[in-house]
N, C-alpha and C positions, 0 to 999 in steps of 0.2 A: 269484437269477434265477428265474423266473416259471417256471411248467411248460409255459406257452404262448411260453417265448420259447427254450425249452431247444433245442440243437442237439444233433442225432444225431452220436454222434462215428463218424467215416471208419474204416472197416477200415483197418489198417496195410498188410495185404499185399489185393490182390485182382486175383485172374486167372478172371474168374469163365470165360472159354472153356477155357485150361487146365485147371481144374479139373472140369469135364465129361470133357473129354477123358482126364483124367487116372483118374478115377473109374472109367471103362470099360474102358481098356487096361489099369490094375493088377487089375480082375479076371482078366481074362485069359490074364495073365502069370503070374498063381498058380499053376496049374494046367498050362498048356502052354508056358511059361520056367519053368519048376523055382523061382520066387520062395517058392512055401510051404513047401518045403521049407528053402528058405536062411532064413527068419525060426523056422522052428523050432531049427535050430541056434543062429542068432543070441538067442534067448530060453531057451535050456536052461539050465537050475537055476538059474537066477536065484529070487530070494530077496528079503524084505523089502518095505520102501517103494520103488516105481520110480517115476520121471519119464521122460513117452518124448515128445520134442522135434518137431515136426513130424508126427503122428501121422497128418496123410492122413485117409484116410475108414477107417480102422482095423482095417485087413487085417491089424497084426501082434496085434490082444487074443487074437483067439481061441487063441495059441499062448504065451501066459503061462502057465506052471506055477503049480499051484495052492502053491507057496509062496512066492508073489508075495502080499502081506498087503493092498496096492493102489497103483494106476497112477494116476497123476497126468497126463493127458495134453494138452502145449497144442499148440492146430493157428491159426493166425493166420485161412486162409481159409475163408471161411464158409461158403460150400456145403461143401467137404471136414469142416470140423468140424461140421454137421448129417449127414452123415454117419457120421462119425465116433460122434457121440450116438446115433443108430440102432442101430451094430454095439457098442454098449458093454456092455447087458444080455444081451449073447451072449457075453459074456466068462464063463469062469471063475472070474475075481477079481473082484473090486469096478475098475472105473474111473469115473474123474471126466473127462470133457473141458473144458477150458476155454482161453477164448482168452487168444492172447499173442502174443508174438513171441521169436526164437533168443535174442534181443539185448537183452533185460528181461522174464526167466521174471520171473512174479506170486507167485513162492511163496518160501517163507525160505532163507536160508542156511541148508548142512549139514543141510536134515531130509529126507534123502535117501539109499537104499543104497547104489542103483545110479540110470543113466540110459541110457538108448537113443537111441541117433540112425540113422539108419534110411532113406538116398537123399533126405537134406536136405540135408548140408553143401554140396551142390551149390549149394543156391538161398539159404542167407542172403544177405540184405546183406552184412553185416561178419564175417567169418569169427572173427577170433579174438575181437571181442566176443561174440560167440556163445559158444565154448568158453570164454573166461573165467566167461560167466555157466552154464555148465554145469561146470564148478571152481566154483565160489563156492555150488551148490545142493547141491554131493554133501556129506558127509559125510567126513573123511579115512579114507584108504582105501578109498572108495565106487569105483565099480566102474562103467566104460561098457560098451555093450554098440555095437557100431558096424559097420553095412553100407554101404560108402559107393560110387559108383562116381568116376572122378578120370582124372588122366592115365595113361597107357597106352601100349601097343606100340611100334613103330620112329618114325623121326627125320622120317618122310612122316604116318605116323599123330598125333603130337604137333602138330607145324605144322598139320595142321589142326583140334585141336582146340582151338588158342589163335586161327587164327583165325577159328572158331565163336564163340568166347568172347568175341571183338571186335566182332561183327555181328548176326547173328540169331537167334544160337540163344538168349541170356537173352530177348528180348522175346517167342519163340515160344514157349520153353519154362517160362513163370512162375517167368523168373530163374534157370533154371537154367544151371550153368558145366562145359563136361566137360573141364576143364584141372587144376581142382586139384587138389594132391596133401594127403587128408586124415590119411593117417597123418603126411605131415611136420606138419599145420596141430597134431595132437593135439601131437605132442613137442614143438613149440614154443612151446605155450600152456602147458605145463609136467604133463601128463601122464605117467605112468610106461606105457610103452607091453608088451602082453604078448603071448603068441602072436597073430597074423595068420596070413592067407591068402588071395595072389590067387586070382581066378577070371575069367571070362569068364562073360557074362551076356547071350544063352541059351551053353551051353557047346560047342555047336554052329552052324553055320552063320555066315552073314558076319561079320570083324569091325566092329564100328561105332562110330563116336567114346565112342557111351555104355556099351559093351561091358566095359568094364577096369574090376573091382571089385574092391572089401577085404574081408574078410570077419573080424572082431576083439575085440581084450580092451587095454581100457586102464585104468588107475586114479588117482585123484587119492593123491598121497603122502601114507603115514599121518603124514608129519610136519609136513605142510601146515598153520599154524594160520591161515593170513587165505585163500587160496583165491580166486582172481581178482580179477576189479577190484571197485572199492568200484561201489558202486549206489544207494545211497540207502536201502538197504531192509536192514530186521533181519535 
């Protein structure tokens, strides 16, 4: 093919009004929702090579410990991941952004410590293709690191968050779901699941469908030798 006949290829994922929106309220929230301090916890002592899944416009580098050796970070939407490349040389570590999607990371099997997933699981497409392809990138015994928010409170609170999940809120919210339950989504993809912790997310004031978070440690089995689905890739 000619370079004059070449096609730009489509972003996978694009919410480019969410992703404004999205940009502004998660600074925000850093600060006055208690968020920076939950991604400092969420990133303490971590170690090694990390992959972090959904990386946003990259509010969580600056709180990589510097024995993090380097972040591998894929963000699918393009305004977030230009973003995201902005707040990268304010990291600590070395980070690389690059795009992709939950559901066919670009990078190899196993050459990975650990992984970070971090208020995405909400928004893949395919949830367990997602975690398989985050098993199939760790390393056995590699280590998640995961803040997720998901289903929550009483039997009135639930009902409405399945039917949020049914209606408006994925098309307003670039896909996002506030019904799943992500520690079951981890154990079922075959995850060694380790301490957790709910919380409520601000920890005060109303609850709201998006309010009920995880807060956690999970690990692929060190006796794992194939690690999620096959993909095509080394």
């Amino acid at each position: 093919m000619s370079a004059g006949s070449a096609k730009v290829a489509r972003d996978p994922v694009r919410h480019p009004l969410f992703a404004r929106c999205y940009a502004r309220l998660s600074v925000t929230a850093e600060t006055r929702g208690g968020v920076a301090a939950v991604r400092h916890r969420l990133l303490d002592g971590l170690s090694g090579r990390v992959i972090e899944v959904g990386a946003g416009n990259g509010l969580n580098f600056a709180h990589y410990p510097g024995t993090v050796s380097e972040v591998v970070a894929v963000e699918p939407e393009r305004l977030l991941r230009r973003l995201a490349v902005e707040a990268a040389p304010r990291a600590r570590v070395p980070v690389e952004v690059a795009p992709g999607t939950a559901e066919a990371l670009p990078v190899e099997s196993g050459a990975f410590d650990a992984a970070v997933v971090c208020l995405v699981l909400c928004s893949v497409r395919d949830l367990p293709r997602a975690l398989a392809e985050l098993r199939r990138v760790l390393r056995p015994g590699g280590e998640v690191r995961f803040f997720e928010h998901g289903r929550g409170g009483g039997r009135v609170m639930r009902l409405t968050q399945r039917a949020l999940d049914r209606t408006v809120w994925p098309p307003l919210a670039g896909g996002c779901h506030v019904a799943r339950d992500p520690v079951g989504a981890l154990r079922e993809a075959g995850f060694e699941l380790g301490p957790y912790r709910r919380t409520l997310m601000p920890e005060s004031g109303p609850k709201l469908p998006t309010s009920y978070c995880v807060l956690g440690t999970a690990w692929r089995p060190a006796t794992d030798a194939a690690g999620g689905a096959p993909t095509g890739r080394s």
